[in-house]
C-alpha angles and dihedrals in degrees: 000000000000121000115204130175133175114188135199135190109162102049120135108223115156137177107289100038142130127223113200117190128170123193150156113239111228115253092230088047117135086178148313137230123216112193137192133184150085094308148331091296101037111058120173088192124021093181099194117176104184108207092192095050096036100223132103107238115198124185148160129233124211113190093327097317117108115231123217104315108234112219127215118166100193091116108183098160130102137185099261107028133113124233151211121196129167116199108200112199118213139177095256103013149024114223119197115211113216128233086231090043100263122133132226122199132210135172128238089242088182098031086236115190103179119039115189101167125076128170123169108187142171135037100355128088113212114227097171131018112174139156137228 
């Protein structure tokens, strides 16, 4: 299985913003993780989505421990494809647009304003990374 991975540390992503990433999903990919925070060990927003199990697992990190996992099993994803998200940051939430439409919504654990740190890894390879 490949294993890519794109990192970021000096993004400027703020309350009120919009992430747009666009991908192709590996045809070998049993998932990928997109994460956003202040750094490697303290993630505001682990977006999971688990091909094999056939559910999205979003979570947040504080200082290397891994809070309570949040479930949603609207899978829309599939080994091959490309894709378009959008990852609007808000003051209390993150909301993940969907390439089908559909919304998933987590909340800002650690009411982050500012996030610096972006890594998107697995089977996915990024083709456009932009903010809003």
């Amino acid at each position: 299985m490949s294993e890519n991975k794109m990192e970021i540390h000096h993004m400027d992503l703020k309350t009120g913003m919009t992430l747009k990433l666009k991908g192709k999903i590996d045809d070998d990919a049993s998932g990928f993780a997109i994460n956003l925070g202040s750094g490697p060990g303290d993630l505001a927003l682990h977006f999971n989505p688990r091909l094999e199990e056939n559910v999205i697992v979003c979570n947040s990190q504080n200082g290397g421990s891994w809070e309570k996992e949040h479930r949603d099993d609207h899978m829309c994803f599939r080994p091959g494809m490309e894709i378009k998200l959008t990852v609007t940051f808000e003051e209390d939430e993150f909301q993940v647009k969907l390439p089908d439409g559909h919304h998933v919504k987590f909340p800002n654990r650690g009411r982050y304003s500012h996030l610096p740190y972006c890594c998107v890894k697995g089977g996915i390879r990024v083709t456009s990374f932009k903010l809003e």
